[in-house]
PyMOL Python script that loads the backbone (N, CA, C, O; Angstrom):
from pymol import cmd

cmd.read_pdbstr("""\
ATOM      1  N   UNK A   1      -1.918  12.971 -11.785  1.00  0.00           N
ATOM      2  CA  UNK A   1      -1.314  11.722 -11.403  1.00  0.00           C
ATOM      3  C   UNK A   1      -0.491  11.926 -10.129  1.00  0.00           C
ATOM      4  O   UNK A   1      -0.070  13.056  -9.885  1.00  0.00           O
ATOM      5  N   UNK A   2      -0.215  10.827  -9.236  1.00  0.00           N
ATOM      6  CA  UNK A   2       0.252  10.576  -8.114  1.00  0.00           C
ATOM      7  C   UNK A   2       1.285  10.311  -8.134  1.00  0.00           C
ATOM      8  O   UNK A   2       1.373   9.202  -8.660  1.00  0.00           O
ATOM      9  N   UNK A   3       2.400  10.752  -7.806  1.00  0.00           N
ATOM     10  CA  UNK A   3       4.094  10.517  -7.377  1.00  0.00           C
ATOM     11  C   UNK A   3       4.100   9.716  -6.236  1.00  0.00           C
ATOM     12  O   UNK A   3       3.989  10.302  -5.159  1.00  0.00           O
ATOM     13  N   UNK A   4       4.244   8.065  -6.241  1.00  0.00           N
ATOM     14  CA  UNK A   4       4.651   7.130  -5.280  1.00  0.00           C
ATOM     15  C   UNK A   4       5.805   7.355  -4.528  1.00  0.00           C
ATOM     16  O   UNK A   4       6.709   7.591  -5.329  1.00  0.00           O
ATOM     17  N   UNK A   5       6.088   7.385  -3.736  1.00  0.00           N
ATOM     18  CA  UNK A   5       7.371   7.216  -2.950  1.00  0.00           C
ATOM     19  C   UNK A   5       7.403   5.911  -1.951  1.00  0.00           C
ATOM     20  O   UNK A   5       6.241   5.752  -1.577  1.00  0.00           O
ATOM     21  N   UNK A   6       8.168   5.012  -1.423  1.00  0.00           N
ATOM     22  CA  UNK A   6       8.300   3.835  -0.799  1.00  0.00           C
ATOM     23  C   UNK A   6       9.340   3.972   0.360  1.00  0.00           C
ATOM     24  O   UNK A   6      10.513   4.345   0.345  1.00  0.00           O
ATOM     25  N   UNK A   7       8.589   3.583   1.290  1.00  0.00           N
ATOM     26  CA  UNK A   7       9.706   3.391   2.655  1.00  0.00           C
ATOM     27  C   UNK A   7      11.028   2.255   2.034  1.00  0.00           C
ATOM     28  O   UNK A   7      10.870   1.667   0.964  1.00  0.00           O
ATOM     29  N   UNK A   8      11.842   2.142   2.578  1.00  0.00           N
ATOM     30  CA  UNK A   8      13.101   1.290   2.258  1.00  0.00           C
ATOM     31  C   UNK A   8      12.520  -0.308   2.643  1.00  0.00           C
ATOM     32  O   UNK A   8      12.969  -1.232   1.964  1.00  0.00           O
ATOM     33  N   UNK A   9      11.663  -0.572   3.581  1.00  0.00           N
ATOM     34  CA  UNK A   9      11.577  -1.774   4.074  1.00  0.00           C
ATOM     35  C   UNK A   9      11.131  -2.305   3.087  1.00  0.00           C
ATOM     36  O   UNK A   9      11.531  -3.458   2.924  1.00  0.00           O
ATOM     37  N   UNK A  10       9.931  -1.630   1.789  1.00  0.00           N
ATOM     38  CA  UNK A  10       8.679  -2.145   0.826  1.00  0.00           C
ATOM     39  C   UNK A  10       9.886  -2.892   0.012  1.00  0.00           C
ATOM     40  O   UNK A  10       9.249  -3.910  -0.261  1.00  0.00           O
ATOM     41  N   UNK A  11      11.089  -3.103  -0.534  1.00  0.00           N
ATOM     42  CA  UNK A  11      11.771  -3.947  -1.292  1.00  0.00           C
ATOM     43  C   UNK A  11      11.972  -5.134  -0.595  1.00  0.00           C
ATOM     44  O   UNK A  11      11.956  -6.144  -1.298  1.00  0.00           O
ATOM     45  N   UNK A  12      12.200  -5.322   0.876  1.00  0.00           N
ATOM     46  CA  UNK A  12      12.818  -6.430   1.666  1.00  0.00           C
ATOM     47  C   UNK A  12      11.568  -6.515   1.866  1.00  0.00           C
ATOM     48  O   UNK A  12      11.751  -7.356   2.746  1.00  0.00           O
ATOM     49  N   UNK A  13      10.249  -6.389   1.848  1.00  0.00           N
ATOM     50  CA  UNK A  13       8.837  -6.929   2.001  1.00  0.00           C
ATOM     51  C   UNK A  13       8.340  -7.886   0.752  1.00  0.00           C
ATOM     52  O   UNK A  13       7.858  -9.016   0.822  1.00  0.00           O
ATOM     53  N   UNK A  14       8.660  -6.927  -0.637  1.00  0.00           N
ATOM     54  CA  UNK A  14       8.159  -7.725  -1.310  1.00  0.00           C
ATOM     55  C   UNK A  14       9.235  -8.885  -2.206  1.00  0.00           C
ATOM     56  O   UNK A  14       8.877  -9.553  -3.176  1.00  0.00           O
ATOM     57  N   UNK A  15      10.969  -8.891  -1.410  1.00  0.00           N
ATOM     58  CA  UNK A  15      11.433  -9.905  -1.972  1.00  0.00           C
ATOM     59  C   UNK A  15      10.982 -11.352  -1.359  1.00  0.00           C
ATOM     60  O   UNK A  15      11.225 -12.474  -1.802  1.00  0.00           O
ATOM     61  N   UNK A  16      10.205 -10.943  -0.130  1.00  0.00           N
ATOM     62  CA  UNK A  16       9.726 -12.197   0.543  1.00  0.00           C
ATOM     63  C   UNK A  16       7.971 -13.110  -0.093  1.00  0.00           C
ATOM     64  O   UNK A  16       7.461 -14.177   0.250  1.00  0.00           O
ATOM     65  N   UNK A  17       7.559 -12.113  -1.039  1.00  0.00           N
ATOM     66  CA  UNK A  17       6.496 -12.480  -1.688  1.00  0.00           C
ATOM     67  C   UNK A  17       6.958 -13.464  -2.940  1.00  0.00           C
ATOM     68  O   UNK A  17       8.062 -13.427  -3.484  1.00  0.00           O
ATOM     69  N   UNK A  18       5.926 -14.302  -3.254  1.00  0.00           N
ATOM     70  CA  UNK A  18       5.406 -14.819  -4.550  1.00  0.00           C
ATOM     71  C   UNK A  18       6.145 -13.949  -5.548  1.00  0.00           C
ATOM     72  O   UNK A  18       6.488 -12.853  -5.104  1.00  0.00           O
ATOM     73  N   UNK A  19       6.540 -14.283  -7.133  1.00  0.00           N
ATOM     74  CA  UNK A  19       6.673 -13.150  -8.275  1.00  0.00           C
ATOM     75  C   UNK A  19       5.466 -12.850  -8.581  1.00  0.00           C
ATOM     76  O   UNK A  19       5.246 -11.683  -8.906  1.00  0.00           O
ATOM     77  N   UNK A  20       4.219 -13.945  -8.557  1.00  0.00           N
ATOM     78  CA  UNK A  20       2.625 -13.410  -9.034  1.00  0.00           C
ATOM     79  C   UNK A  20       2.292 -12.323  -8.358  1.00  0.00           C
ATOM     80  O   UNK A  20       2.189 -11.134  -8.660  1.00  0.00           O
ATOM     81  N   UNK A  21       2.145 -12.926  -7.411  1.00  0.00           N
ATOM     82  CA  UNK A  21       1.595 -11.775  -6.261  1.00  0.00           C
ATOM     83  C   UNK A  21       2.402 -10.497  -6.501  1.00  0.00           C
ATOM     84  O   UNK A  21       1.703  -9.558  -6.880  1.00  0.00           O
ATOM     85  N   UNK A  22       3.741 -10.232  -6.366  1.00  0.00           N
ATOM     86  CA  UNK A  22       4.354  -9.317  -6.853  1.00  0.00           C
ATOM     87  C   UNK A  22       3.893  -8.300  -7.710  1.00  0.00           C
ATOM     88  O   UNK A  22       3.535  -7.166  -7.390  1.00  0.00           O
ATOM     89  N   UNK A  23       3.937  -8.818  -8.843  1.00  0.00           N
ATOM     90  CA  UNK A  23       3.248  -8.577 -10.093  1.00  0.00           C
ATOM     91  C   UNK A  23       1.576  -7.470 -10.238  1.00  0.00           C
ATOM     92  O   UNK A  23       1.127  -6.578 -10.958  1.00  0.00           O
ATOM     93  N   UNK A  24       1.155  -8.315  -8.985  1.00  0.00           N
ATOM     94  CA  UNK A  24      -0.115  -7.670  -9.100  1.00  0.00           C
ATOM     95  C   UNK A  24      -0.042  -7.142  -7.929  1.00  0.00           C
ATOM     96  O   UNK A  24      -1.188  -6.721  -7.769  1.00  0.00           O
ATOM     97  N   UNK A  25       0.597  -6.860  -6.920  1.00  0.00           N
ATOM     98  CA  UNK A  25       0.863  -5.579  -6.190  1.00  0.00           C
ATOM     99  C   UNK A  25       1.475  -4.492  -6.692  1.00  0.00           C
ATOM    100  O   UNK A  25       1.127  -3.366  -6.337  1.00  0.00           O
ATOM    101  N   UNK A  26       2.530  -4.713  -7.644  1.00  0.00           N
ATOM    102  CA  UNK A  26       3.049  -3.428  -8.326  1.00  0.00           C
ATOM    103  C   UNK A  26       1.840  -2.706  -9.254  1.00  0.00           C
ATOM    104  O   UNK A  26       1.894  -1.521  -9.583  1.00  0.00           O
ATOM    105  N   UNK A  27       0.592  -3.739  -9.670  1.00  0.00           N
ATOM    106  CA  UNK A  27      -0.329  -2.913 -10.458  1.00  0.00           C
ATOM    107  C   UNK A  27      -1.009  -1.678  -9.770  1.00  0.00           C
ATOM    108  O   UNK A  27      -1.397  -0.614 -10.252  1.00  0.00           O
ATOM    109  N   UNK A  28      -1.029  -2.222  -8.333  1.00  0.00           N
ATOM    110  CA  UNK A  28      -1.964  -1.290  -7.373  1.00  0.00           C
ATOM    111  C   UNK A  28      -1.367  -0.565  -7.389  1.00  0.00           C
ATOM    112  O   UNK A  28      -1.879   0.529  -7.628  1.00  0.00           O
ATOM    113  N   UNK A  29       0.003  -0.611  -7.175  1.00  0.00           N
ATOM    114  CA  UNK A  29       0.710   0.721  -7.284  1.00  0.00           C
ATOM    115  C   UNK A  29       0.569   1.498  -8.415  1.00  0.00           C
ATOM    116  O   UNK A  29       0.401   2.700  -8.206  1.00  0.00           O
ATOM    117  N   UNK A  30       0.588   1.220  -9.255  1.00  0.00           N
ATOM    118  CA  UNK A  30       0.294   2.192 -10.444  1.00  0.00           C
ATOM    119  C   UNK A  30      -0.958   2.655 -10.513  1.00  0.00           C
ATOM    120  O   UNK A  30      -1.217   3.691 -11.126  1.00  0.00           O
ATOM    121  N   UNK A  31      -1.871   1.934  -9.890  1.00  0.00           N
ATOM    122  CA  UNK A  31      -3.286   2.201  -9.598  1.00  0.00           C
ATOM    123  C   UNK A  31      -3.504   2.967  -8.487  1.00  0.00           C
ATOM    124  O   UNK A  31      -4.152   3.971  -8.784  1.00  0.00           O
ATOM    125  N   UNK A  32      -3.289   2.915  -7.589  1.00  0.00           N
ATOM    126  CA  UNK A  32      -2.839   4.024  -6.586  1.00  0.00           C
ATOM    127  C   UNK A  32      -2.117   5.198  -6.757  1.00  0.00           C
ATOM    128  O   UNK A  32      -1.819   5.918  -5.803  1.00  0.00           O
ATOM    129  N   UNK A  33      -1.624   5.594  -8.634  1.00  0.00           N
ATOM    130  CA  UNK A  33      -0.520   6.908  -8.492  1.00  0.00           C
ATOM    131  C   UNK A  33      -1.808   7.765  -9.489  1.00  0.00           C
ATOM    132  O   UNK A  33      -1.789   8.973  -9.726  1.00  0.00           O
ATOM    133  N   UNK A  34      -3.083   6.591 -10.060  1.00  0.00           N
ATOM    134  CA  UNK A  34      -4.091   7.165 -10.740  1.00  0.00           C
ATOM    135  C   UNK A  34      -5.599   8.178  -9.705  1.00  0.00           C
ATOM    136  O   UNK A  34      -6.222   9.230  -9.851  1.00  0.00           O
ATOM    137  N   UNK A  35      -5.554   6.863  -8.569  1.00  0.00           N
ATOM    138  CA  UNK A  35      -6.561   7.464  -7.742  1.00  0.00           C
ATOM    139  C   UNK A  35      -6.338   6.678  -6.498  1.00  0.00           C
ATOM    140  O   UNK A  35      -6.326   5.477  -6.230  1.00  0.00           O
ATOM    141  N   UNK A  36      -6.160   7.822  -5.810  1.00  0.00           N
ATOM    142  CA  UNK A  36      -5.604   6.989  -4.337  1.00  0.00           C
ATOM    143  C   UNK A  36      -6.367   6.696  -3.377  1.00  0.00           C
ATOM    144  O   UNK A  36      -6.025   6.660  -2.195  1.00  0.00           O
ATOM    145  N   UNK A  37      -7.666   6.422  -3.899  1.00  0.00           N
ATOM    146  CA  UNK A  37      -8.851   5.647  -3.124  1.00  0.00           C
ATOM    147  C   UNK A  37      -9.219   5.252  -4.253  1.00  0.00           C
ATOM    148  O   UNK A  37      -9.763   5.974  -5.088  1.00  0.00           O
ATOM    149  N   UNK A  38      -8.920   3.882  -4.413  1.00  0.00           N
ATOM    150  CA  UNK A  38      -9.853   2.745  -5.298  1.00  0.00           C
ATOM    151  C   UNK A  38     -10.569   2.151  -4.483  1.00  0.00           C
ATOM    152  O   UNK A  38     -10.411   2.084  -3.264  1.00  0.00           O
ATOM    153  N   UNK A  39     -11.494   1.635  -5.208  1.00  0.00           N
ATOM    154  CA  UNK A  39     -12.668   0.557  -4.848  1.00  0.00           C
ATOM    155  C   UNK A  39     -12.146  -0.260  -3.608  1.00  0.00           C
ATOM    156  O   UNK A  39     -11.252  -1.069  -3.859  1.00  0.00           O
ATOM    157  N   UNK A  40     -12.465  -0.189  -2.639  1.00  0.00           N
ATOM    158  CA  UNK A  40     -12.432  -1.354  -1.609  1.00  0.00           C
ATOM    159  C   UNK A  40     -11.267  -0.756  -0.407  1.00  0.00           C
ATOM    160  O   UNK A  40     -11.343  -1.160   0.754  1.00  0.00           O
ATOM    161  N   UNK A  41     -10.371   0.084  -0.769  1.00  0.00           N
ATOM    162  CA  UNK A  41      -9.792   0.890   0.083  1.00  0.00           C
ATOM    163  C   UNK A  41     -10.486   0.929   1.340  1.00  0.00           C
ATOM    164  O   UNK A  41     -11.694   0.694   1.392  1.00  0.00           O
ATOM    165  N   UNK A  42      -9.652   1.271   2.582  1.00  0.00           N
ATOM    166  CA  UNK A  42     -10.271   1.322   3.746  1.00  0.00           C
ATOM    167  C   UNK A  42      -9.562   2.102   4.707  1.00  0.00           C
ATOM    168  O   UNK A  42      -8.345   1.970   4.844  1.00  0.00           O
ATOM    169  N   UNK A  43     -10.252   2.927   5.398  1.00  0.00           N
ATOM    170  CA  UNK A  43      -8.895   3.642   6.338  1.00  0.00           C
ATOM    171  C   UNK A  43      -8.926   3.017   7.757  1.00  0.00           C
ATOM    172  O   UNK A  43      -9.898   2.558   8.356  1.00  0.00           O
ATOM    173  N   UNK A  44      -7.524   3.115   8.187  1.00  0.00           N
ATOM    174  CA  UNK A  44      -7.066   2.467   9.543  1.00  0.00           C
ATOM    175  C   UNK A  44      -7.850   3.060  10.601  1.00  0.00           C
ATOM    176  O   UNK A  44      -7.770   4.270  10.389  1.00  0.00           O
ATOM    177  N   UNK A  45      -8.360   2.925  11.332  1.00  0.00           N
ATOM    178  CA  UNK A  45      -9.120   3.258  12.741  1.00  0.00           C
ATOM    179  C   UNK A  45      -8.258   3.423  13.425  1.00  0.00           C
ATOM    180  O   UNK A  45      -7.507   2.485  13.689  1.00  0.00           O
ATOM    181  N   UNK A  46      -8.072   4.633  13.934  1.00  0.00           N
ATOM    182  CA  UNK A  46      -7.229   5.403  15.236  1.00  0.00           C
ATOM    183  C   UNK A  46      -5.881   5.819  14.720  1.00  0.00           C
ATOM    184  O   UNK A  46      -4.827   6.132  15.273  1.00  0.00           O
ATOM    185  N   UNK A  47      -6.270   5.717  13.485  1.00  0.00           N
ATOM    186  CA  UNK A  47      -5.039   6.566  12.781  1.00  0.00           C
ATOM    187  C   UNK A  47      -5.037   7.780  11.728  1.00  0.00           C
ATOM    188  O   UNK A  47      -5.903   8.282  11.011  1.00  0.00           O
ATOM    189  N   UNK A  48      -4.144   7.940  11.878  1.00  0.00           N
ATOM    190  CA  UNK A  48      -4.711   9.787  10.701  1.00  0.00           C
ATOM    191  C   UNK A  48      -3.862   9.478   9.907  1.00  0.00           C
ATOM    192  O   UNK A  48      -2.722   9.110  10.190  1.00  0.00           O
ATOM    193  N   UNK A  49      -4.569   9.658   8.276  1.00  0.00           N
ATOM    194  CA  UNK A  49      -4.320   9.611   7.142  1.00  0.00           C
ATOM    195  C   UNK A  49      -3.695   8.192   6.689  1.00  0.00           C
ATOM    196  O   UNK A  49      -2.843   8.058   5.810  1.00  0.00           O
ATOM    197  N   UNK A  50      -4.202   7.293   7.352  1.00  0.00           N
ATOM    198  CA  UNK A  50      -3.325   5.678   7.188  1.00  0.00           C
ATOM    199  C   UNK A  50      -4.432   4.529   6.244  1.00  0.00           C
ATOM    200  O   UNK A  50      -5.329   3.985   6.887  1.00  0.00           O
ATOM    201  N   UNK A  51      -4.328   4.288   5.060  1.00  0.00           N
ATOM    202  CA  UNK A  51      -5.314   3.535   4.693  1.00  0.00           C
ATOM    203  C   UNK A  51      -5.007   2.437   3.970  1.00  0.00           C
ATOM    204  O   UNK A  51      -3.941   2.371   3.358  1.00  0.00           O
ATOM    205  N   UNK A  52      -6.106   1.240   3.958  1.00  0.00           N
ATOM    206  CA  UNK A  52      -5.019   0.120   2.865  1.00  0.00           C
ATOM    207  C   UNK A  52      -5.997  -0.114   1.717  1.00  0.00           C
ATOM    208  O   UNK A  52      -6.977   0.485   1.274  1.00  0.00           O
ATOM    209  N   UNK A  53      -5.357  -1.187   1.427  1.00  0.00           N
ATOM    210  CA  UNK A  53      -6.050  -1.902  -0.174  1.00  0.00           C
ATOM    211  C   UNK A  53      -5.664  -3.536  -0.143  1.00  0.00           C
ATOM    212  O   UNK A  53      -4.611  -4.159  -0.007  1.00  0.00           O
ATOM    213  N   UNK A  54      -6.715  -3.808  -0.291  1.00  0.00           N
ATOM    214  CA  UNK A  54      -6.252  -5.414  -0.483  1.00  0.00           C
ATOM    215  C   UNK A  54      -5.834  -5.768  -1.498  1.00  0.00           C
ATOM    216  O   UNK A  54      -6.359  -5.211  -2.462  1.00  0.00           O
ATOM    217  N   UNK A  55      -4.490  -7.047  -1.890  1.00  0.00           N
ATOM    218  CA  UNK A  55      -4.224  -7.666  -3.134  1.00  0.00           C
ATOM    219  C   UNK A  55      -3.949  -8.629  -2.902  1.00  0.00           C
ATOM    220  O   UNK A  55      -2.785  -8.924  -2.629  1.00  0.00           O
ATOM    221  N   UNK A  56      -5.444  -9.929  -2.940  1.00  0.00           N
ATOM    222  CA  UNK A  56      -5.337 -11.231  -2.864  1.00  0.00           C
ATOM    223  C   UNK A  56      -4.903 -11.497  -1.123  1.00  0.00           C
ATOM    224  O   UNK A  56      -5.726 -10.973  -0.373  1.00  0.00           O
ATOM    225  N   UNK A  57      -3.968 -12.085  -0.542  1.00  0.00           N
ATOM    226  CA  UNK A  57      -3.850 -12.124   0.409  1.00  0.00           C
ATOM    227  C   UNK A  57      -2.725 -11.315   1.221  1.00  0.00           C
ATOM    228  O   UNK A  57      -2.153 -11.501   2.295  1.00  0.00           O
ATOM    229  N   UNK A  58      -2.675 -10.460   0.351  1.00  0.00           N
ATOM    230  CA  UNK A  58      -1.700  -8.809   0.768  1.00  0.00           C
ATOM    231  C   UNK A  58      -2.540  -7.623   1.504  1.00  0.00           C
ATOM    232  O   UNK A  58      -3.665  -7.270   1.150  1.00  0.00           O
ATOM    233  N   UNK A  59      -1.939  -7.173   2.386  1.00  0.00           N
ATOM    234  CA  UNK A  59      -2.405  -5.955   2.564  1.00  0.00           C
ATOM    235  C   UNK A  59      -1.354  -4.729   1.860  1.00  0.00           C
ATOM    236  O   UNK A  59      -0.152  -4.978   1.957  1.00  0.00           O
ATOM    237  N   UNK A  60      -1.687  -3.616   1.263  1.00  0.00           N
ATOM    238  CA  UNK A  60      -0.589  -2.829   1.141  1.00  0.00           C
ATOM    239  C   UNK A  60      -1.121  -0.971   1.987  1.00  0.00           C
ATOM    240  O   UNK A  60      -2.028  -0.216   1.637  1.00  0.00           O
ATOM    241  N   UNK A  61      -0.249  -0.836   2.963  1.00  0.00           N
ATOM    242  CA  UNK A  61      -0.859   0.055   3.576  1.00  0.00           C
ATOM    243  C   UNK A  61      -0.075   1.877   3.222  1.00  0.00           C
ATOM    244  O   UNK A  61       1.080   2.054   2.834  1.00  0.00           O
ATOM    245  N   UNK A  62      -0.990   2.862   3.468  1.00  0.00           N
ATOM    246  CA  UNK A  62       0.075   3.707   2.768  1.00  0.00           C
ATOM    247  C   UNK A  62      -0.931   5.044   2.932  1.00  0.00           C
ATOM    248  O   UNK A  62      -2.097   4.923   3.306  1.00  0.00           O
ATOM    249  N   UNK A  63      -0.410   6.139   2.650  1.00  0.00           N
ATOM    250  CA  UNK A  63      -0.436   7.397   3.417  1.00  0.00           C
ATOM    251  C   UNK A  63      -0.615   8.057   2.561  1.00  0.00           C
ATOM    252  O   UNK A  63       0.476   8.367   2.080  1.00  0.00           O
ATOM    253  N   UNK A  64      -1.989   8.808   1.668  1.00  0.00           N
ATOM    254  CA  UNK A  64      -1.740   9.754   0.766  1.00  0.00           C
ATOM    255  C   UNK A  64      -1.886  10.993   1.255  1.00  0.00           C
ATOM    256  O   UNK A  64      -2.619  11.231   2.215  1.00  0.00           O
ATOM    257  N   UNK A  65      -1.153  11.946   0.592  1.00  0.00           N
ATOM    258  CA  UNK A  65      -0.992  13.296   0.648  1.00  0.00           C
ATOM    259  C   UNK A  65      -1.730  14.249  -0.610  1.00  0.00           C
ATOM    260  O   UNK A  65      -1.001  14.978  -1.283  1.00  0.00           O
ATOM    261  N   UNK A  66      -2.928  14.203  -0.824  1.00  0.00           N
ATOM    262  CA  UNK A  66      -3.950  15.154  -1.654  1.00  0.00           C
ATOM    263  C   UNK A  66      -3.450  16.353  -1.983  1.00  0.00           C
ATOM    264  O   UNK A  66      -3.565  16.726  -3.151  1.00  0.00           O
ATOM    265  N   UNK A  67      -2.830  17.145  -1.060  1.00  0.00           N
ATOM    266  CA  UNK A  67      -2.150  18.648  -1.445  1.00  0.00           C
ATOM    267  C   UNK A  67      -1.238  18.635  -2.374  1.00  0.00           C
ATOM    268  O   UNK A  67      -1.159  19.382  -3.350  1.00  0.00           O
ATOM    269  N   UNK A  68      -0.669  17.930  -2.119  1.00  0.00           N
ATOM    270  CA  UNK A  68       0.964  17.830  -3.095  1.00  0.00           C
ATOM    271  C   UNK A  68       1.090  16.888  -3.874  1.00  0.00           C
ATOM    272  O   UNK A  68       2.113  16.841  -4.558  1.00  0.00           O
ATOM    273  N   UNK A  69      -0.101  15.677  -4.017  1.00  0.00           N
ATOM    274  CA  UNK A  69      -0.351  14.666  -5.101  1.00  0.00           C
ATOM    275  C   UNK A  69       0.371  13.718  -4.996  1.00  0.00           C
ATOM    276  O   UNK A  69       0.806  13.274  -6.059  1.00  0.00           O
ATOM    277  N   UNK A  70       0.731  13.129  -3.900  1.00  0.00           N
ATOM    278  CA  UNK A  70       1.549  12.098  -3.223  1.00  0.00           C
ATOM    279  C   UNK A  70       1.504  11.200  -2.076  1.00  0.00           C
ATOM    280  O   UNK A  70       1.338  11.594  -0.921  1.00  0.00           O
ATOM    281  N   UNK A  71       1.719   9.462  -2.569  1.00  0.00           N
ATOM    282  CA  UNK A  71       1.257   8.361  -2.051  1.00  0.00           C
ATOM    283  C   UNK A  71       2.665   7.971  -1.517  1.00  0.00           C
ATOM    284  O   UNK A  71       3.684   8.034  -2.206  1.00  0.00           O
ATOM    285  N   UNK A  72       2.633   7.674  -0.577  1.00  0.00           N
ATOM    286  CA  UNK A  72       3.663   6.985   0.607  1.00  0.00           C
ATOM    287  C   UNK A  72       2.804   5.901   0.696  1.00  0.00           C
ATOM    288  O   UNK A  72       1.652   5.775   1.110  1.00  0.00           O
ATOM    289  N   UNK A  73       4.023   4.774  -0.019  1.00  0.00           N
ATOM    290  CA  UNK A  73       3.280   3.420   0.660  1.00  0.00           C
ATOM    291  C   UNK A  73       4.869   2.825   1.717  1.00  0.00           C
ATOM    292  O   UNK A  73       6.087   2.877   1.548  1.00  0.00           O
ATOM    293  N   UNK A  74       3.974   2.316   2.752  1.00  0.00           N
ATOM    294  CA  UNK A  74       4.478   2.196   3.948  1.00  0.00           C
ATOM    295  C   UNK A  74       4.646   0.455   4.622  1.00  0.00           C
ATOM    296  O   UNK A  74       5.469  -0.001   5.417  1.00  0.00           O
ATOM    297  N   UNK A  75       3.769  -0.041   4.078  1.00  0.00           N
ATOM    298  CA  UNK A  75       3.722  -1.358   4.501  1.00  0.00           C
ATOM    299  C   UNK A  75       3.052  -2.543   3.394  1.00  0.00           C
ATOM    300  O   UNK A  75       1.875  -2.565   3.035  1.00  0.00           O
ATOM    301  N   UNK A  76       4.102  -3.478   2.981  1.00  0.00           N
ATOM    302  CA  UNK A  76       3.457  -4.474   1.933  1.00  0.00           C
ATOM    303  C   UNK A  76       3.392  -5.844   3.003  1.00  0.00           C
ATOM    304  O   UNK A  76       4.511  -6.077   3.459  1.00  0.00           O
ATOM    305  N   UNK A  77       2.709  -6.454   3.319  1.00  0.00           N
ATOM    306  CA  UNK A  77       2.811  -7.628   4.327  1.00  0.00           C
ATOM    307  C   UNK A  77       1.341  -8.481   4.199  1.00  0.00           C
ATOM    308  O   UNK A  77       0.274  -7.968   3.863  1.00  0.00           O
ATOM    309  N   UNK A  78       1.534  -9.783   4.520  1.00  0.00           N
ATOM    310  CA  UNK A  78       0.300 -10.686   4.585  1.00  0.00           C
ATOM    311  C   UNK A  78      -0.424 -10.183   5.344  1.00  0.00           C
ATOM    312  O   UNK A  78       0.070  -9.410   6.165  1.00  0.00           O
ATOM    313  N   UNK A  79      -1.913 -10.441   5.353  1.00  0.00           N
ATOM    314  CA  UNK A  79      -2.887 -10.328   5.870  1.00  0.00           C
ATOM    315  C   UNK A  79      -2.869 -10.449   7.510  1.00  0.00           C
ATOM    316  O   UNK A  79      -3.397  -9.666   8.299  1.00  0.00           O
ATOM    317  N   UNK A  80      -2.111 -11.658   7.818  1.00  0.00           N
ATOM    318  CA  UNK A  80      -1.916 -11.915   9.078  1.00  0.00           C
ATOM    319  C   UNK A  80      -1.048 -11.495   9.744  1.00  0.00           C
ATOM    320  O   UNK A  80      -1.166 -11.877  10.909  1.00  0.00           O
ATOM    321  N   UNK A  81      -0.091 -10.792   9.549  1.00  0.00           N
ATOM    322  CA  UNK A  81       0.888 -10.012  10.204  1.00  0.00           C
ATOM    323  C   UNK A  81       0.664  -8.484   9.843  1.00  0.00           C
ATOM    324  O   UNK A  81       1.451  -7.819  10.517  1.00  0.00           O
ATOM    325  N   UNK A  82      -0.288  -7.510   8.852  1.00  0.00           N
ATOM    326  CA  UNK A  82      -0.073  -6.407   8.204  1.00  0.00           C
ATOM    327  C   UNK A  82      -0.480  -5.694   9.518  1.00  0.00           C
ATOM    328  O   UNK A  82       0.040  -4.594   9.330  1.00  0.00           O
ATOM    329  N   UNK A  83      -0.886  -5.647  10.338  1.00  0.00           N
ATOM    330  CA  UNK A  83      -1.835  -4.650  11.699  1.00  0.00           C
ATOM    331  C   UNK A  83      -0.515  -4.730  12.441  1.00  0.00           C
ATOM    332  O   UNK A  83      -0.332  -3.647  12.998  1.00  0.00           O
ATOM    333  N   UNK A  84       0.309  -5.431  12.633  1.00  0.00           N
ATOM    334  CA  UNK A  84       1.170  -5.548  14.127  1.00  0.00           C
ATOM    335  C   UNK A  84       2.109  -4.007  13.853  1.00  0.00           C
ATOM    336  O   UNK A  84       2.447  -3.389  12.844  1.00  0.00           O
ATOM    337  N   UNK A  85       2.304  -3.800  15.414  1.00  0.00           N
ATOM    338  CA  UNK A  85       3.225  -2.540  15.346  1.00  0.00           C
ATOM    339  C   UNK A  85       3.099  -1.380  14.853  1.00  0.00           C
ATOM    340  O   UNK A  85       4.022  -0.567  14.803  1.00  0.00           O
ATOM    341  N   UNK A  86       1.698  -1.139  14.348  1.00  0.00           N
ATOM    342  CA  UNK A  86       1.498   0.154  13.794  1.00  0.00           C
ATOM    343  C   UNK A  86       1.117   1.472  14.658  1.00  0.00           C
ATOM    344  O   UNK A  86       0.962   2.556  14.094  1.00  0.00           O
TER     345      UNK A  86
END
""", "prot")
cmd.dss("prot")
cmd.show_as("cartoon", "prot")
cmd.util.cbc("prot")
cmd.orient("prot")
């Protein structure tokens, strides 16, 4: 199993969400500490080790570490803003 860790911003990201949506982003997370490439996962282009997962109209983007069994998630944001600034 996978030890999550969260940047500080992922709380002030997801107090701006839905509670549903919420709800079923925290599943990925737990689903992400089982296997940190699920179904539909995708990795960022022109970036190293940066990949996301869709939930509904979420992106949640995040950084696993295979050696040491550890998921850095890095970015929870809508679809339409999740790419800026990366």
């Amino acid at each position: 199993m996978y030890q999550i860790f969260y940047e500080k911003k992922i709380f002030k990201d997801l107090d701006k969400i839905p509670a549903y949506d919420v709800k079923k982003i925290k599943e990925v997370f737990q689903d992400l500490s089982k296997n940190p490439f699920p179904s539909g996962t995708k990795k960022i282009s022109g970036k190293d080790n940066l990949y996301r997962v869709q939930q509904g109209d979420y992106r949640i983007l995040y950084s696993p570490n295979t050696k040491e069994k550890q998921i850095h998630i890095l970015l929870v944001k809508n679809r339409k803003g999740s790419y800026k600034n990366l």
